[in-house]
N, C-alpha and C positions, 0 to 999 in steps of 0.2 A: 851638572844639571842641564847645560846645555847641550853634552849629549845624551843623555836619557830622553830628552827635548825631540834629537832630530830621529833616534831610533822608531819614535812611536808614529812622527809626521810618516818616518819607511814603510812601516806597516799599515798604517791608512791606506796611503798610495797602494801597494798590494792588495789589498781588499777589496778597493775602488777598482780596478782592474779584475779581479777574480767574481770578486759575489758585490755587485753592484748596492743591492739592494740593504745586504749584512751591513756595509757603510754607513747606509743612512739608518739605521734600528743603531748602529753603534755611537754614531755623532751626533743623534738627539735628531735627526730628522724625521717625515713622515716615514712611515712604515711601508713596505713593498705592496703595493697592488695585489688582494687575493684573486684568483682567476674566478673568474664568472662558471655556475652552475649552469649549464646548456640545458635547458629545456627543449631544445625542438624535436629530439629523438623521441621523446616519450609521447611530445602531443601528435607527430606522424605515425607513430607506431598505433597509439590509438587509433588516430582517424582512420587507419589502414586495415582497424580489426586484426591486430598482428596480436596475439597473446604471448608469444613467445618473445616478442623484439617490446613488448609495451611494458613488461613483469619486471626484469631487469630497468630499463632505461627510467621506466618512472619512480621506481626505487631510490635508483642514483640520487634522482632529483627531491623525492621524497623524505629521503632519510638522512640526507647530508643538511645539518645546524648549519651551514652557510649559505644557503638556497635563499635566496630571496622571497619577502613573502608574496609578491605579485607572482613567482612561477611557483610559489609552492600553492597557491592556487588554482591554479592553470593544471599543474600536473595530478592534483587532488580529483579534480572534476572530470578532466578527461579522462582518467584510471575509472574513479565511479561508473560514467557514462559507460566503459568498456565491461566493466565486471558485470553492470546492469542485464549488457547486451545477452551475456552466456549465463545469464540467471546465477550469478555470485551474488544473492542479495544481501545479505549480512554484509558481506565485504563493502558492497558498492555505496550499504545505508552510513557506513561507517566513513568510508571515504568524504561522500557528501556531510556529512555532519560536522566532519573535523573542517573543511572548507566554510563552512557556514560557520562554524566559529571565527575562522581566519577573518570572513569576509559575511556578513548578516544581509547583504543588501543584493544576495543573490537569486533574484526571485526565479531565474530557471532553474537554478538546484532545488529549490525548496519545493519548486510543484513534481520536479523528477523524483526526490525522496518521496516525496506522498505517492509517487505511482509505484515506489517500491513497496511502503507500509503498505496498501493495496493489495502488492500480491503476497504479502502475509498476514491477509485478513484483518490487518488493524486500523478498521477504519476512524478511529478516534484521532489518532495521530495521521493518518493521510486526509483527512478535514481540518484540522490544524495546521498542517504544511501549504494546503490549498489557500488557505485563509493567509496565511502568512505570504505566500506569492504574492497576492491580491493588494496586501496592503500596502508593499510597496510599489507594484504595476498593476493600479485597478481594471489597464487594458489588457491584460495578461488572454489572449485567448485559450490557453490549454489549463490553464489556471482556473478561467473561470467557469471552462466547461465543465472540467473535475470535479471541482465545487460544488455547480448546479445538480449534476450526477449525484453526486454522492448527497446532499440533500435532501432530495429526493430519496433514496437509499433511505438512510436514516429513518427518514419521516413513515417510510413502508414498514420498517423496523421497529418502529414505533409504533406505529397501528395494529402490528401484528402481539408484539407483547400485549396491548390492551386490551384485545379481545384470547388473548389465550386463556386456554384452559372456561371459556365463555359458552353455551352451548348457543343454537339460532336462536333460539325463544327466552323470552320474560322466567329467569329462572322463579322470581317472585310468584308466577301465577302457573305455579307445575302442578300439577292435580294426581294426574297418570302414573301409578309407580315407576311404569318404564323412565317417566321426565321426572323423576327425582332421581330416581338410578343415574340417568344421563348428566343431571345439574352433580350431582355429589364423586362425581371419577372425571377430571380433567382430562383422560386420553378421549375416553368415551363425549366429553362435551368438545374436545375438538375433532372428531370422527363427522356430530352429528354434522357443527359449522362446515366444516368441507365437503359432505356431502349436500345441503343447504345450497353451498354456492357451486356447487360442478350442477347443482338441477338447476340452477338461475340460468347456469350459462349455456346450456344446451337448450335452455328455451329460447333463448334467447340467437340462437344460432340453428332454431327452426329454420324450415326453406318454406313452409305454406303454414296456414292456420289447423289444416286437417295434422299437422305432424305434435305442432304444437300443444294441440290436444290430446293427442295420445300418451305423449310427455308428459303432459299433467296428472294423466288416471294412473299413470305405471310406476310415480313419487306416492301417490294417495293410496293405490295399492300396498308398498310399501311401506308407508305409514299404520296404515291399517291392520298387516300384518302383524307387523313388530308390536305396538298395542296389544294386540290379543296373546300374541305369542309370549311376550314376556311374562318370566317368570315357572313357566311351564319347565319339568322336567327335559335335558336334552336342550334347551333352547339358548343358543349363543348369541346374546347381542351385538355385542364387539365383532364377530364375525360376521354376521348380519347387516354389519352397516359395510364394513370392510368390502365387502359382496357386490351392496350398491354401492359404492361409490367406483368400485374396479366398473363395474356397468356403467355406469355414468362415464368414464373417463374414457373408457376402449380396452382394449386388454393392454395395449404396451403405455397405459395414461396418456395425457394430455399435454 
């Protein structure tokens, strides 16, 4: 027994000498220190705009289960920021996203993801991410600007569905068959409204009262027209307004 005893103390010692660490995982000690995932290559490569040295290194850091979560955030946001830059949006929404699960309280990721939803027209979700900066940094200035922006947005957005398909006049008091025609075809009642407002605003961007005036007889002539005109064999509405309203705006619009 006691040498089977001093055999095993032999082997120890050889161990402790060769693989320091096998030692202690064998004797019930702590376990060997794992080496630290390097983050700095990936957030330099980013900063540097390097795609080629930032694709690999923040992989490394990315996809390696022993990365730490404070750099697997780090290397999340910086890849985003980077993918952002060369318009990789999907990549860069995804990047940010998974970071924002890591870490919720990231209010510059959340307004950078909203100015990616932005440039893929969704503005529901980049009001959402603005909003969500906000709440946690109500000083957020790119946050709150986006916000305001996009509010406003919205709110134009809305006003515009409200009156589509609307023509300028009291559909209730349309007499004129040409203004039942125009209240009963939604393209035709939003022709009339745009044409409506390009005559508002060219009056309005008269230089004297003598022009102003003329502006006014050369709608009323057109009005007038179109009245008599319609319904007659040959006689195009739709084009007709299509007509004024290019006149009204310039040849190349407004």
């Amino acid at each position: 027994m006691r040498f089977h005893k001093l055999i095993r103390m032999s082997a120890t010692l050889v161990l402790s000498a060769v693989l320091p660490g096998a030692v202690h995982a064998a004797t019930g000690g702590e376990p060997a220190n794992v080496a630290q995932v390097d983050v700095a290559a990936c957030l330099s490569a980013a900063a540097a705009d390097d795609m080629d040295k930032a694709g690999p290194a923040c992989a490394d850091v990315i996809d390696n289960e022993k990365t730490a979560k404070p750099d697997l955030v780090k290397a999340l946001v910086a890849r985003g920021a980077l993918l952002a830059r060369h318009d990789q949006i999907d990549r860069a929404i995804a990047d940010d996203s998974r970071a924002l699960l890591l870490d919720p309280t990231l209010a510059d990721v959340f307004n950078a993801r909203g100015e990616l939803w932005l440039k893929k027209d969704d503005k529901p979700k980049a009001v959402q991410d603005f909003g969500a900066a906000l709440r946690i940094d109500p000083n957020h200035e790119k946050a709150k600007a986006n916000h305001k922006a996009m509010a406003r947005e919205l709110e134009r957005i809305g006003a515009q569905m409200a009156v589509a398909g609307k023509p300028s006049f009291n559909c209730a008091g349309a007499r004129r068959p040409v203004e039942k025609a125009i209240c009963a075809n939604r393209e035709l009642a939003d022709l009339d409204r745009e044409v409506y407002a390009a005559n508002a605003r060219v009056l309005r961007e008269a230089r004297s009262d003598g022009e102003a005036k003329q502006l006014r007889r050369a709608q009323d002539d057109f009005i007038a027209r179109r009245n008599a005109a319609f319904g007659r064999p040959g006689y195009d509405l739709k084009k007709a307004m299509q007509d004024r309203l290019q006149k009204l705006n310039g040849v190349d619009g407004y």
